[in-house]
C-alpha positions as semicolon CSV with decimal commas, in nm:
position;residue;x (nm);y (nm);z (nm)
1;X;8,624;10,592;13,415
2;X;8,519;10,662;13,069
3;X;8,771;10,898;13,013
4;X;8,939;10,645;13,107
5;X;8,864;10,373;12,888
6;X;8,808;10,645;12,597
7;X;9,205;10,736;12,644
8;X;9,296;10,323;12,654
9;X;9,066;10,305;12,348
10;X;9,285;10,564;12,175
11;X;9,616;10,446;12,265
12;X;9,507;10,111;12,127
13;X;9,421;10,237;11,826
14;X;9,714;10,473;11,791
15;X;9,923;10,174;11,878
16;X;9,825;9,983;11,588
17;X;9,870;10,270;11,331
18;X;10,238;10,277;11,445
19;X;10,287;9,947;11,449
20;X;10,205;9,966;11,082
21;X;10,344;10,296;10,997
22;X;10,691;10,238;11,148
23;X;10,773;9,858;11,060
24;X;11,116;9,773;10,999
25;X;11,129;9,891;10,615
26;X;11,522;9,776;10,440
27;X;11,838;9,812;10,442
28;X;11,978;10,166;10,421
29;X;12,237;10,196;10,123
30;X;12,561;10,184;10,197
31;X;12,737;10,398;9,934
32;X;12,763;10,768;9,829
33;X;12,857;10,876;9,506
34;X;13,000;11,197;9,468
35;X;12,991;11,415;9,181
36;X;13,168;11,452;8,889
37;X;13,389;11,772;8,801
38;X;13,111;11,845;8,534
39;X;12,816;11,782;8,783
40;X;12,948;12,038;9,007
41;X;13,031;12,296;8,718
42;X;12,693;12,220;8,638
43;X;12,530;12,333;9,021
44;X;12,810;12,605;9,028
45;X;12,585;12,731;8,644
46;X;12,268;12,698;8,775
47;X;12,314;12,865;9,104
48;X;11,979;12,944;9,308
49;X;11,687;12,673;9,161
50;X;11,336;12,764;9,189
51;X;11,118;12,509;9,298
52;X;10,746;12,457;9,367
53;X;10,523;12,257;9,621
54;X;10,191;12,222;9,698
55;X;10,109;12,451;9,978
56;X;9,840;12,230;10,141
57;X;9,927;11,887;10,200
58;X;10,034;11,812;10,517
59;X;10,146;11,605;10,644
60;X;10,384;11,561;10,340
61;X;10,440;11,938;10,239
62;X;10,319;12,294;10,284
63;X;10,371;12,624;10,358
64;X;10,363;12,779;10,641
65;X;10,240;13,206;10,739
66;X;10,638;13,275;10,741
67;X;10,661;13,160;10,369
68;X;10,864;12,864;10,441
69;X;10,843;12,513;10,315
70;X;10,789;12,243;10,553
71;X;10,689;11,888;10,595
72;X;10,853;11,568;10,528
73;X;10,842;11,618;10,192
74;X;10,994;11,959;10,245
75;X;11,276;11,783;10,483
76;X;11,340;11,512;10,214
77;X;11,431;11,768;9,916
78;X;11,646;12,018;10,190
79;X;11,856;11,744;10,257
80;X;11,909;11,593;9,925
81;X;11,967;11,969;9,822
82;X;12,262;11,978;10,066
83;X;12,438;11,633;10,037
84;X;12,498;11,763;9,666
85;X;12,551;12,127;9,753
86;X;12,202;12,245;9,556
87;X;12,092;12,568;9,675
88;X;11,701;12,593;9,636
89;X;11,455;12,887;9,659
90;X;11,066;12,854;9,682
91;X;10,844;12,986;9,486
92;X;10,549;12,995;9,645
93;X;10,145;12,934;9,447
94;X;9,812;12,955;9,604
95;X;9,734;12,534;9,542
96;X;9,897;12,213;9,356
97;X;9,729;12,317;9,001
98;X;9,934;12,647;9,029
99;X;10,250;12,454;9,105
100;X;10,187;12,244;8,795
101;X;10,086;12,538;8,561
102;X;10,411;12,758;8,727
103;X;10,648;12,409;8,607
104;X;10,496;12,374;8,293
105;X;10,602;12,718;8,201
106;X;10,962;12,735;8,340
107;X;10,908;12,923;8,611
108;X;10,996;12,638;8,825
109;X;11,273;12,430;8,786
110;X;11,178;12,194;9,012
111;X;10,904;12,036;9,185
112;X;10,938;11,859;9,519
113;X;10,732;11,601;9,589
114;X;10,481;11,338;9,396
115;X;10,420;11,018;9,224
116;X;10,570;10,977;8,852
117;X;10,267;10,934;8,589
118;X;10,256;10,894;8,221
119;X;10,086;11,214;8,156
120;X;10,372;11,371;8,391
121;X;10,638;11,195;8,236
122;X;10,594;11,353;7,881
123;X;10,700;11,711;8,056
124;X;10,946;11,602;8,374
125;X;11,193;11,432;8,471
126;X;11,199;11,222;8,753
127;X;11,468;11,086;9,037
128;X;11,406;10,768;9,217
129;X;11,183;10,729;9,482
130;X;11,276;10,916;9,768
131;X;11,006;10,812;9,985
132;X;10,736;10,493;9,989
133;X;10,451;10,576;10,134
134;X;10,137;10,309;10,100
135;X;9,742;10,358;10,054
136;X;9,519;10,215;10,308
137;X;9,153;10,216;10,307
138;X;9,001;10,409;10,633
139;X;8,687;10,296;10,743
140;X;8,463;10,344;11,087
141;X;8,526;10,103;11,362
142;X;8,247;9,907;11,322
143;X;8,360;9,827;10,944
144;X;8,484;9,497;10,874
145;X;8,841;9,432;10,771
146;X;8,902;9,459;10,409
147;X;9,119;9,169;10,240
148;X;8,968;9,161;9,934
149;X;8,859;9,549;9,753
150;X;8,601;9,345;9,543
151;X;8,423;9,275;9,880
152;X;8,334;9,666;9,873
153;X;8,051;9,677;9,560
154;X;7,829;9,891;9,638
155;X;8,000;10,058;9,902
156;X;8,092;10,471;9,899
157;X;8,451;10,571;9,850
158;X;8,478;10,940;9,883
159;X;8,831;11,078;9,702
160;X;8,989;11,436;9,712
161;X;8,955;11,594;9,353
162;X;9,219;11,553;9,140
163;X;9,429;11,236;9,194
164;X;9,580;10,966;9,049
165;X;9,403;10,723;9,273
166;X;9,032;10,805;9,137
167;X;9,142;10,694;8,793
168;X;9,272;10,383;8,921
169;X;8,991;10,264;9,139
170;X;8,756;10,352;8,877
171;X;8,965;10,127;8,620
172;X;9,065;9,860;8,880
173;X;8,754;9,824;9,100
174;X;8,432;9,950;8,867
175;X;8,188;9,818;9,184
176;X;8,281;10,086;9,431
177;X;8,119;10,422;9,407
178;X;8,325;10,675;9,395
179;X;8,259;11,060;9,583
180;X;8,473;11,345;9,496
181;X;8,534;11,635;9,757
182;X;8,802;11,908;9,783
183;X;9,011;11,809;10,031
184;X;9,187;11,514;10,189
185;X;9,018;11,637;10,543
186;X;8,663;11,704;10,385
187;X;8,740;11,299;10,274
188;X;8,798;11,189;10,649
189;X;8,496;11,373;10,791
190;X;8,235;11,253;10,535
191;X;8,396;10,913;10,683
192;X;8,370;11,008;11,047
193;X;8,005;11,166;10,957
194;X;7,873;10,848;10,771
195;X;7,816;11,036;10,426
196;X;8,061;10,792;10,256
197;X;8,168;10,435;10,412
198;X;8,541;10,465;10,324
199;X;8,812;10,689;10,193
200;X;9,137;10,520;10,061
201;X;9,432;10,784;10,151
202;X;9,852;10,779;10,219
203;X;9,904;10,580;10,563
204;X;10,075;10,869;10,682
205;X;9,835;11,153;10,571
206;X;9,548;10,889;10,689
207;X;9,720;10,868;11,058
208;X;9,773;11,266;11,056
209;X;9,447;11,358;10,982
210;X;9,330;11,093;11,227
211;X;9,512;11,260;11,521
212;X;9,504;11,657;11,463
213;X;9,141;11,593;11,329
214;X;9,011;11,424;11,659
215;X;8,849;11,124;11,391
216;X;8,925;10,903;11,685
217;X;8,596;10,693;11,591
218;X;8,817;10,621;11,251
219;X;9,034;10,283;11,162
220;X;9,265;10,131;10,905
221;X;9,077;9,828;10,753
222;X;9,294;9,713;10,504
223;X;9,618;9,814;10,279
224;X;9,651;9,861;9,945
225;X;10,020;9,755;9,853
226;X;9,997;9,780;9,530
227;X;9,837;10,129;9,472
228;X;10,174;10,215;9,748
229;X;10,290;10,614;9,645
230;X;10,634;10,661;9,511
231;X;10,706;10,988;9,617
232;X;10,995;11,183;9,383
233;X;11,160;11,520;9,295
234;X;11,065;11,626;8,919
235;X;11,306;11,790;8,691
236;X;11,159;12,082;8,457
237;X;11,299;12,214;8,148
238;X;11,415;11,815;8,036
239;X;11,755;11,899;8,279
240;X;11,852;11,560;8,326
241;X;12,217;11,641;8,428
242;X;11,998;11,826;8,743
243;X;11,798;11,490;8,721
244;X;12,138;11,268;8,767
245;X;12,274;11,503;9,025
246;X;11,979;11,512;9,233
247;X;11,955;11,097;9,227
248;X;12,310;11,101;9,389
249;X;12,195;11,283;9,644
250;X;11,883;11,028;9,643
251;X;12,080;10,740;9,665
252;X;12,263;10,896;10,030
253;X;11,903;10,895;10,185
254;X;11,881;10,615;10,443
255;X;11,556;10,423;10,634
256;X;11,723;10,643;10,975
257;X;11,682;10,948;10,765
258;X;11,336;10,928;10,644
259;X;11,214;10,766;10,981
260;X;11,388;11,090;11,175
261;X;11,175;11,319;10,947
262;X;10,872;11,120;10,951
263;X;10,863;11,084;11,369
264;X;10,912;11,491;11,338
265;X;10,560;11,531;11,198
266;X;10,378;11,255;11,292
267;X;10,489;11,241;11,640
268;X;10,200;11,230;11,903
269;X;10,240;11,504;12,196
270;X;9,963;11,504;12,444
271;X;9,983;11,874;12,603
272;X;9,714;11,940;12,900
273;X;9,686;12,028;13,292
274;X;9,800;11,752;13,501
275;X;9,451;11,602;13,676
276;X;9,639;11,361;13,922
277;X;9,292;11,198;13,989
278;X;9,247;11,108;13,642
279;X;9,583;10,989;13,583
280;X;9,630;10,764;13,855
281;X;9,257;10,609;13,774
282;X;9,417;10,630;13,383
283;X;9,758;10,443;13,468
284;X;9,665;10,117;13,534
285;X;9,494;10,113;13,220
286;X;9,772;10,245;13,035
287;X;9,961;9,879;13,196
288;X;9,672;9,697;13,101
289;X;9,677;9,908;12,711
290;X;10,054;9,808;12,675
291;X;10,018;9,461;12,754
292;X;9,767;9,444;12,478
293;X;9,973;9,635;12,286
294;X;10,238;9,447;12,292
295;X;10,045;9,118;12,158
296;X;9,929;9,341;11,847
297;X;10,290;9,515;11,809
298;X;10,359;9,124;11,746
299;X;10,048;9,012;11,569
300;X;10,143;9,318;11,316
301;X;10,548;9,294;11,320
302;X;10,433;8,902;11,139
303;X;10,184;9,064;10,926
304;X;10,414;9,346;10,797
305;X;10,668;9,044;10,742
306;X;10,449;8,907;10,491
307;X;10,268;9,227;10,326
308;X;10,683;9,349;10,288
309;X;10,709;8,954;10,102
310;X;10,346;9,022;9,923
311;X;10,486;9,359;9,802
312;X;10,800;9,235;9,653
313;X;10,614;8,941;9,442
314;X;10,368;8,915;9,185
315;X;10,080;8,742;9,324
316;X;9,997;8,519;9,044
317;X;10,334;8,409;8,914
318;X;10,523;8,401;9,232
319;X;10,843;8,590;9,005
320;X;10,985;8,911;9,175
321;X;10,715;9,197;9,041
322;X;10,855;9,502;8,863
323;X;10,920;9,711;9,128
324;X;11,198;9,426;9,247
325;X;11,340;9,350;8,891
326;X;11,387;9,777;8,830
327;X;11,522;9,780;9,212
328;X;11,806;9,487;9,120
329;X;11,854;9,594;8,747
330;X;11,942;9,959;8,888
331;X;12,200;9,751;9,136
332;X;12,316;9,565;8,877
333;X;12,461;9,870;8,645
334;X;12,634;10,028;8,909
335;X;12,778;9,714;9,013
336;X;12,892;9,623;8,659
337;X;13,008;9,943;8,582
338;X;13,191;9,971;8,946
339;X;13,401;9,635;8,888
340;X;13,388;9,645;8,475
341;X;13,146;9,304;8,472
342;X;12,888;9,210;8,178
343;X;12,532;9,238;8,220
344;X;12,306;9,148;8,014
345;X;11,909;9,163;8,032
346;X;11,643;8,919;7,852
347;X;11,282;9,045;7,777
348;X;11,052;8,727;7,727
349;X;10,653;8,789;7,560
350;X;10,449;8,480;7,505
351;X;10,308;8,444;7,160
352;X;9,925;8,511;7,095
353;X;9,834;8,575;7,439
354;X;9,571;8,731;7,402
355;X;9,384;8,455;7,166
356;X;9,467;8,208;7,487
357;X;9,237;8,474;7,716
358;X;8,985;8,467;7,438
359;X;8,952;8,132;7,360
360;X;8,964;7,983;7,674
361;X;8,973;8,251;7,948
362;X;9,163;8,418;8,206
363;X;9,164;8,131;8,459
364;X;9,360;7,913;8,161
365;X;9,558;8,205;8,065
366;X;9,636;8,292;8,451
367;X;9,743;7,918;8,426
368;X;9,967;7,923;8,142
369;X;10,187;8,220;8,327
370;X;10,224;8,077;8,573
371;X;10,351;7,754;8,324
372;X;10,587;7,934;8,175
373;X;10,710;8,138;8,487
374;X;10,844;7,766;8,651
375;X;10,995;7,673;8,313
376;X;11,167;8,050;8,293
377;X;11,257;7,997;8,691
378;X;11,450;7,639;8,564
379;X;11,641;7,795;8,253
380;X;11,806;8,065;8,440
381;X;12,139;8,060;8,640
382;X;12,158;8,097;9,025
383;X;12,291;8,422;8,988
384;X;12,022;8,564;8,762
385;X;11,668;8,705;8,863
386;X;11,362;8,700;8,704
387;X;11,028;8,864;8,727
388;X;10,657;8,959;8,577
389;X;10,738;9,304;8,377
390;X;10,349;9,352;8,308
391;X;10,056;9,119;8,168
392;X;10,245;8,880;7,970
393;X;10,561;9,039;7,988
394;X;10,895;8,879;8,172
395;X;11,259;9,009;8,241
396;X;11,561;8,782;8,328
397;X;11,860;8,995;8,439
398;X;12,131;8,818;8,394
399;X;12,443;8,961;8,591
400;X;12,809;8,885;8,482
401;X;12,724;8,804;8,125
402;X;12,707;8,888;7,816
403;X;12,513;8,878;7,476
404;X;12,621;8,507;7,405
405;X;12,540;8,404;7,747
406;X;12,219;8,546;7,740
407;X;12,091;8,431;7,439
408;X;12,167;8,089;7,569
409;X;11,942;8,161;7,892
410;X;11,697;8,247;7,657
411;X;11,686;7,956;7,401
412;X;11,657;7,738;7,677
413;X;11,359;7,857;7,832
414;X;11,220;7,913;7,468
415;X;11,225;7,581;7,395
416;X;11,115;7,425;7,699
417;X;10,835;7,615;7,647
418;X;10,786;7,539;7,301
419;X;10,815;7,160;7,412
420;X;10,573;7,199;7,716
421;X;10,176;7,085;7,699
422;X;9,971;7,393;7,854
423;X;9,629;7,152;7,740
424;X;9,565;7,362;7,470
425;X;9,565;7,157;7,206
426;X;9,836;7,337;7,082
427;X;10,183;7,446;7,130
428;X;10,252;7,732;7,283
429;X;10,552;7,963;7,213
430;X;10,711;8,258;7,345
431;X;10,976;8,459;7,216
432;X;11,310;8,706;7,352
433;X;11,508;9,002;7,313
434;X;11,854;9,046;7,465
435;X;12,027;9,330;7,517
436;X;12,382;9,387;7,685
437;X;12,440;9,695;7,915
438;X;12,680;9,959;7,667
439;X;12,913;10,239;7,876
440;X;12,691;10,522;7,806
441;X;12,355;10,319;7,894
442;X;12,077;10,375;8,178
443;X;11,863;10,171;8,310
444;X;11,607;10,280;8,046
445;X;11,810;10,299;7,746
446;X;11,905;9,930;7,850
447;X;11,554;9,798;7,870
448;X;11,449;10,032;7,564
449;X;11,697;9,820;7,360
450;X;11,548;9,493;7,475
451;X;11,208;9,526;7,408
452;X;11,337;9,649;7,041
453;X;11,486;9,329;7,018
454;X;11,202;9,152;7,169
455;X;10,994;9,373;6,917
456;X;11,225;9,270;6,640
457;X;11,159;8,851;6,741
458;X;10,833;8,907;6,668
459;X;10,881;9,095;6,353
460;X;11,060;8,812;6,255
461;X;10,792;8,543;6,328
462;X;10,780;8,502;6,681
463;X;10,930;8,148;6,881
464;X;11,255;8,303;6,855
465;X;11,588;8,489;7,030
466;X;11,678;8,831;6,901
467;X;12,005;8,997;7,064
């Protein structure tokens, strides 16, 4: 019986990782754009691309003793490749820092799979996301839950060397100790082992290691959606035509198509000699296992439900966060450009910020965004959208107008603003750039444009409306 209960155990555990892992996740998009007579001159030039990966990463990419590139990663980048008729070669490097070195001097033109960083965006260019894939924080089963990452001071993190996530925890959450080791299984075992009390990792490499590791006395205490990796494809060499062509075949990907390749490699398979004793002593545990299962499958299905809400909202303001407002913007332009609409975007800053935080703290100035976010959430249309861009930083997108339309968005919530008593003693201003989306225009040349007009309000004198 305690295999038994060990194997219920498991399959309660496992149950609750793919509850998590495979939750309902968006709508797939419905379009496909194909490319243009110079895009496909353009693969016809380049012919075979080189590309690099890391070698060691499973379950997300590696190579295997044949030479060949798998993982989901590796499944992701074949079949944008082919939906755009790319034809890619690997060039294969003994670890990740080779892959980088090998891209930084040309011999790559591509590389295949990892998060966009400012450091990495001086030297690549990257697609969209092409998959989402968030951080939890692993812990042993008798941790606690984790709601709150300040509840950890004092507690051990261990971290693979060389990620972006070290930087961030260290910046974000000072009270945690941080442990570096050289590999994302060396993290997991000085977990299992007790030599650290948590490791924060991908959900997906997390419930990998897990299983082919036999960490079975391992759990997922809490999730981190805001530290969630945006997995992408990297242009070398500044191609950005490459860059454009590869996002088309981006933009074809679907939620089916990422959860096929996904289930592919972290799929569970349970391979041994049938022991018809055990089993039939194991079976009516497996009843009793999916019954409970069942209750958490719910329990998590509501929780997912409102960590998907959490994910697309900024916690303090209640606006869409900047992940939503780039998501609709990027809608937006091809919609405006598919049916020849206006679109126009508004960048709001409050004035002196930062002497509000210093004269009378962050609760106040926590209180005064969230002031201004209802009076920006009452000046806007229906049809617009509005979100927290950063700090004290908003963007109104404003679909099916244009500059003069805008600007009239803007002076409203300007003024009420200017009008409103945030018990300062003071008024309190804020001021706005407009731009208007131009034919040759992405999403970046349209928001670089606002926040020089936003730049040039201030110039001015602030409490005003550039366009």
């Amino acid at each position: 019986m305690r295999v038994a209960s060990s194997i219920v155990a498991f399959l309660l555990r496992l149950t609750v990782v793919l509850a998590v892992l495979f939750a309902p996740a968006g709508v797939p998009r419905a379009e496909t754009t194909g490319l243009t007579p110079y895009e496909r001159a353009h693969v016809e030039h380049l012919g075979s691309i080189r590309f690099c990966a890391d070698p060691d990463w499973m379950p997300f990419e590696w190579v295997d003793g044949a030479g060949r590139h798998r993982g989901i990663g590796a499944d992701i980048l074949a079949l944008v490749a082919q939906r755009v008729g790319l034809t890619l070669e690997l060039r294969q490097t003994a670890d990740w820092g080779e892959s980088l070195a090998a891209a930084r001097s040309g011999q790559c033109g591509l590389l295949s799979f990892l998060n966009r960083t400012p450091e990495r965006e001086q030297w690549l260019r990257f697609t969209e996301p092409v998959f989402d894939d968030p951080n939890v924080i692993v812990t042993r089963e008798e941790h606690a839950l984790v709601s709150d990452p300040h509840d950890l001071a004092g507690e051990t993190m261990v971290l693979p060397e060389g990620t972006s996530i070290e930087e961030r925890i260290r910046r974000d959450y000072p009270e945690i100790r941080i442990v570096l080791t050289a590999s994302e299984q060396e993290a997991m075992r000085m977990v299992s082992d007790r030599r650290a009390d948590m490791t924060l990792r991908s959900l997906i490499v997390a419930a990998y290691t897990i299983r082919n590791e036999g960490l079975f006395n391992l759990k997922i205490a809490g999730r981190m959606p805001e530290y969630t990796n945006r997995l992408r494809i990297a242009v070398t060499n500044g191609d950005t035509i490459l860059r454009d062509i590869l996002d088309k075949g981006v933009a074809t990907l679907t939620d089916e198509d990422r959860e096929r390749i996904v289930n592919a490699y972290v799929s569970i398979r349970i391979e041994q000699p049938v022991d018809y004793d055990l089993l039939a002593r194991v079976v009516g545990g497996v009843i009793a296992a999916l019954m409970i299962a069942a209750a958490i499958i719910w329990y998590m299905t509501r929780l997912n439900r409102e960590l998907r809400r959490q994910s697309r909202t900024d916690a303090l303001t209640g606006l869409a966060n900047r992940k939503v407002v780039e998501m609709r913007l990027g809608a937006e332009i091809a919609r405006a450009r598919r049916r020849s609409l206006p679109l126009s975007v508004i960048m709001v800053d409050v004035d002196h910020f930062k002497s509000v935080n210093d004269h009378f703290g962050h609760a106040v100035g926590d209180r005064v965004l969230t002031g201004i976010a209802r009076h920006i959430e009452t000046g806007i249309r229906r049809q617009d959208l509005a979100g927290r861009f950063g700090g004290e930083e908003f963007v109104v997108i404003c679909p099916e107008s244009g500059v003069e339309g805008a600007v009239g968005v803007a002076e409203r919530i300007r003024l009420a603003t200017a009008a409103a008593d945030f018990g300062l003693g003071h008024p309190l201003t804020i001021s706005a750039g407009v731009a208007a989306l131009r034919p040759e225009d992405t999403m970046e040349n349209l928001l670089t444009r606002c926040d020089g007009a936003l730049y040039a309000a201030k110039h001015a004198g602030r409490n005003r409306t550039v366009a």
